[in-house]
Structure formats: C-alpha cells, structure tokens
RODRENBA-517924 format. One record per residue (C-alpha): y, z, x negated. Coordinates in Angstrom, 1 decimal. Layout:
BEGIN
((Y,Z,X))
...
This chain:
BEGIN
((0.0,0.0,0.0))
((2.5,0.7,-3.0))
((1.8,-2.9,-4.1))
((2.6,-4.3,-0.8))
((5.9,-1.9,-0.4))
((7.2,-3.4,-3.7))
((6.2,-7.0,-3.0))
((8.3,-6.7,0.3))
((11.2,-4.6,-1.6))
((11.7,-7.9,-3.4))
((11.3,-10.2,-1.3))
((14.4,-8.4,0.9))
((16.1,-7.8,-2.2))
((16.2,-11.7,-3.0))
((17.2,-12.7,0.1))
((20.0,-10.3,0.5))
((21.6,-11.2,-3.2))
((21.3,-14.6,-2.2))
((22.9,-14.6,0.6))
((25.6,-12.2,-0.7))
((26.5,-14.5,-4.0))
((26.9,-17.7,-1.9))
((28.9,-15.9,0.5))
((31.2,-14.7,-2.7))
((30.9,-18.2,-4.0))
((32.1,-19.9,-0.6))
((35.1,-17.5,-0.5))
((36.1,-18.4,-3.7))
((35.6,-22.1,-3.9))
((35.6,-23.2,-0.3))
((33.3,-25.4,0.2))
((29.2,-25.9,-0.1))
((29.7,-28.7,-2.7))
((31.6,-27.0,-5.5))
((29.5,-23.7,-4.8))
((26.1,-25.8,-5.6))
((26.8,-28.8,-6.9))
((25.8,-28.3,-10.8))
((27.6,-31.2,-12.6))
((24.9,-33.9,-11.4))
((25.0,-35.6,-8.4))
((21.9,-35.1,-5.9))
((19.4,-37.5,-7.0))
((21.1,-38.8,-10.1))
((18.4,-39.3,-12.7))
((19.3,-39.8,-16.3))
((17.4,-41.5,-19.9))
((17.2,-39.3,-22.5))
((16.6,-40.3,-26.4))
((14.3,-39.2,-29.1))
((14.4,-38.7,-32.2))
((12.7,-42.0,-33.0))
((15.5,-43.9,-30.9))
((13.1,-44.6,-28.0))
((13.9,-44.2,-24.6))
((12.4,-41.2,-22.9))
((12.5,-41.1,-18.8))
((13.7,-37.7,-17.4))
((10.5,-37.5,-15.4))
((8.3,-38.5,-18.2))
((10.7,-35.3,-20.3))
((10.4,-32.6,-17.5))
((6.6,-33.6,-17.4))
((6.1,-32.6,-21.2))
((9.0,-30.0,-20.5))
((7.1,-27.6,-17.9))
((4.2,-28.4,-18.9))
((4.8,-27.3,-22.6))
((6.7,-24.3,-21.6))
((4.5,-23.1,-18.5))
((1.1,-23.1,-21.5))
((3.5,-21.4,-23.9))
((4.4,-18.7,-21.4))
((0.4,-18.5,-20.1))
((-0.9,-18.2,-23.7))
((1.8,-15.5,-24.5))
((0.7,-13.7,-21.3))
((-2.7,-13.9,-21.9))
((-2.1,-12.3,-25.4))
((0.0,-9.7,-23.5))
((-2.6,-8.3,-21.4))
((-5.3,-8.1,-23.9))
((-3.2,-6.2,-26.2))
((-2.2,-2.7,-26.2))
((0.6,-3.4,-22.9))
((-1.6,-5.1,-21.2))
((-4.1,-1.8,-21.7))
((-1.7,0.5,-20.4))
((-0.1,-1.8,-17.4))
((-3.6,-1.3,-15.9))
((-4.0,2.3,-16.7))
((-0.4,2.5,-15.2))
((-2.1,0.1,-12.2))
((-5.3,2.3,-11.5))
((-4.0,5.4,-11.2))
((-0.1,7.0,-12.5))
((-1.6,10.6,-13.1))
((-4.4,9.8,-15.4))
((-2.1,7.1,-17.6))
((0.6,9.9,-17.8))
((-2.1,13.1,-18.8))
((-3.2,10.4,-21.3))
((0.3,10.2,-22.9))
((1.5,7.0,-21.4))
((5.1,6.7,-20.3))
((4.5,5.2,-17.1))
((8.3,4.8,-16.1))
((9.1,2.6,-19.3))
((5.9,0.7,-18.5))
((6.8,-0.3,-14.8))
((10.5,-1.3,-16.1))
((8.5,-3.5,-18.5))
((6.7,-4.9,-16.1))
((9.7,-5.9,-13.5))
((11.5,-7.0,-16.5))
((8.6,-9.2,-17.8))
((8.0,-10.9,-14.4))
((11.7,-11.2,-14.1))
((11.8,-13.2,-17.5))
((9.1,-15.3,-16.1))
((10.9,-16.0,-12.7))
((13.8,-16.5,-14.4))
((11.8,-19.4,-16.1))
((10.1,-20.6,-13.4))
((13.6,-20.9,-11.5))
((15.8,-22.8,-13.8))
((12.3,-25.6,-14.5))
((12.8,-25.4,-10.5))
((16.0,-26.9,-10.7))
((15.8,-29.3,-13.7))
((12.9,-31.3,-11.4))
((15.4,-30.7,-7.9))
((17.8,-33.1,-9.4))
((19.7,-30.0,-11.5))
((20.8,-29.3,-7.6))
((19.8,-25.6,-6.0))
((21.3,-23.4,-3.5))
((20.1,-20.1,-2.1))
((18.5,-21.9,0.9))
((15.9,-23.2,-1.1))
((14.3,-19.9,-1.5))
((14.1,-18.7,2.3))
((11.5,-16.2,3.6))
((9.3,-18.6,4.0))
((8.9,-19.5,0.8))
((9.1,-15.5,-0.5))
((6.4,-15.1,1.4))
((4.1,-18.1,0.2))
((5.0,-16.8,-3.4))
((3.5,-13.3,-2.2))
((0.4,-15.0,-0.5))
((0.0,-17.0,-3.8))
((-0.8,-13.9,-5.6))
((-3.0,-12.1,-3.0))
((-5.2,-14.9,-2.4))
((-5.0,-15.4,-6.2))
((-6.5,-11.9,-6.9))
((-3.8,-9.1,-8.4))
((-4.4,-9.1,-12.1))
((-5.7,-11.8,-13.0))
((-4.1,-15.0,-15.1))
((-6.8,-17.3,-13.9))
((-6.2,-15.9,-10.5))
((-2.7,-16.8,-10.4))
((-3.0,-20.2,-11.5))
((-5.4,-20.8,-8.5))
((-3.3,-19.2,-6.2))
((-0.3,-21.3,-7.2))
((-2.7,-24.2,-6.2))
((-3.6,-23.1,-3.4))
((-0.2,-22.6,-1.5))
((0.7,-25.9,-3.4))
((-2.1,-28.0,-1.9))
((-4.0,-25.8,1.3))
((-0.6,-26.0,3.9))
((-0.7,-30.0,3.6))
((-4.4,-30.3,4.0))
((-3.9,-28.2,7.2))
((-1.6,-30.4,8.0))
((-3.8,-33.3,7.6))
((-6.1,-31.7,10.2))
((-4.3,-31.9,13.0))
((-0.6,-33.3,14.8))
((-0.2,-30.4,17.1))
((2.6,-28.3,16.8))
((1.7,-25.4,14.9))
((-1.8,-26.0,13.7))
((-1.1,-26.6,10.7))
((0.4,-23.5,10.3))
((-2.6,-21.9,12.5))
((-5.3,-24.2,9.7))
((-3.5,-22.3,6.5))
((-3.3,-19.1,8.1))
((-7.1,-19.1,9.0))
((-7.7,-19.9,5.4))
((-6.2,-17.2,3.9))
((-7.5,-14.5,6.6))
((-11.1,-16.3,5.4))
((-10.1,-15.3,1.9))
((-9.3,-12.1,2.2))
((-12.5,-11.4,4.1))
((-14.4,-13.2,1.9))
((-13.3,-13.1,-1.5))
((-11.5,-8.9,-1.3))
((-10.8,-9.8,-5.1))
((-9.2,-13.2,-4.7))
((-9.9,-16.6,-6.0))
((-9.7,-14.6,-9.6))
((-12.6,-12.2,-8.5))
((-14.7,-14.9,-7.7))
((-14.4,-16.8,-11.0))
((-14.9,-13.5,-12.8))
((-18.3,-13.7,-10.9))
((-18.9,-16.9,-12.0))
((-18.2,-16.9,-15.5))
((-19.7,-13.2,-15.9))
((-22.7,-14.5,-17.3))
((-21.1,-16.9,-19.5))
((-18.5,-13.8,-21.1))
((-21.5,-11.5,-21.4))
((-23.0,-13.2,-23.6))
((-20.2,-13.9,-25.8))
C-alpha cells in the first residue's frame, strides 16, 4: 500500500506543477505559442552533419540518439542494483526496521532513490521531446498517460530491469492491439483493461516474475 500511496503522490504532484507553471507561463507571455513553442516550428525536421561531412537524417540521429543513451542508462542501472545501493534499496524495500537495526540510513536511501528516478525521468522527458518535433507542453502528460506509466511498472513487476523494459512494451503495444479487436466505443479500452486485471491474477510478480521463472534454471547454473 505505501508503494501505491507514493506512486499516486506523484502522479498528483505532476499534474498539479504542470498545470501551475503553464498557468505562470501564460500570464507572463500571453499566449500558448510563445509559452511552448521551443525555437522549432511543429513538424520542422532538420539534416545534421558528421564528422566525416556526410549527411545524417534527424530520424536516423535520434534513432542512434535514444537508443545509445536509453542502453547506457540500463547498463548503468543494472550495475546500480547489483552493487552495494542496489543491496540496501531492497533491504530499504523489504522492510524499513530491519535495514535501519542493520545500520542503514534508510532516509538518505529513499532521497537516493527519488533523485535517481528523477535523473532518469528527466532523461526520458527531454528524448521525449527531441522525437515530438522539440515541441511539448504540459498537456502531453495528462492523467491518462501518468497512469499508463504507473501500470507499466506493475504489470512490469516492481524491481525488476527486465521487468520494466517489458512493461514499457506492453502499454506501448497492448492498448492498440485492443483496439484492433474491436470498433465499439470503449472496447478497446475494456480489451486493455482485461489484460492487465489477467496479469495481475496471473503473473502477482509481473511480466519480470515470470521471466525470473524462466530463466531460473539457466542462472542456476551459472
């Protein structure tokens, strides 16, 4: 339940700022399109240049881009958990009272862990708006996608890197095969819900419990 509490502390917290800077922003500038407008025109696209003189395509850039920067941030996570933070953050996770009686601050290891997923949100967001045409405003993030962010890392499985990654995949691709299934208003809203109630009851430990299952053998005898 703590997990949940936080997970809906932030989501209310986002929308709230968001909503508070543009309104700052409007008064101050006065209109929508000098509060988000970046420098680049909506759908402008640009040609960038190596340093061999060749012509590089922005999509072909932001490809290599986020790509390059999304395994360099994985791999550094990855490292992260499997080193003495990452042993603490799940003492800290299973239970508060046994990390502190075993000497571990467990305030300065929270803060590390909002500031660590803030980095990587931080991240995320500004690749988010070099592939939106370097144009964002705060009602690209509504509720509705807050809350696909938090069901992304349910389904995924809490804790879990592998996890993640398939739970980023599956609010990326599940909500249009629902809506593949079926025309009707809101089935395919009714389709994606289903799926992730079958889940939850299926897989309590999330897509990343099920491939620890699977690859148990494998890791055992490693």
């Amino acid at each position: 339940m703590r997990a949940i509490r936080i997970a809906v502390a932030a989501v209310a917290f986002v929308l709230t700022t968001g909503v508070a800077a543009a309104d700052a922003s409007m008064s101050a500038h006065g209109s929508v399109e000098q509060v988000y407008a970046t420098g680049v025109a909506p759908g402008a696209r640009m040609s960038l240049v190596d340093g061999a003189g060749r012509t590089v395509a922005t999509n072909d850039f932001l490809f290599y881009l986020t790509w390059g920067i999304g395994l360099v941030l994985a791999g550094a996570a990855w490292l992260l958990v499997r080193g003495r933070v990452g042993r603490a953050f799940r003492a800290v996770r299973d239970s508060e009272v046994a990390a502190a009686s075993a000497g571990i601050n467990t305030g300065f290891y929270k803060t590390l862990a909002f500031g660590i997923s803030g980095f990587y949100a931080g991240v995320g967001g500004s690749l988010f708006v070099l592939v939106s045409n370097w144009f964002v405003s705060p009602s690209t993030f509504g509720f509705d996608k807050s809350l696909l962010l938090v069901v992304g890392a349910v389904v995924g499985g809490l804790g879990s890197l592998a996890g993640m990654a398939l739970g980023a995949l599956f609010i990326q691709f599940v909500p249009g095969w629902a809506a593949n299934l079926s025309n009707a208003p809101g089935a395919p809203s009714v389709f994606f819900g289903a799926a992730i109630v079958l889940v939850m009851i299926l897989l309590p430990g999330g897509l990343g419990g099920l491939l620890r299952k699977l690859t148990e053998p494998l890791t055992r005898r490693l």
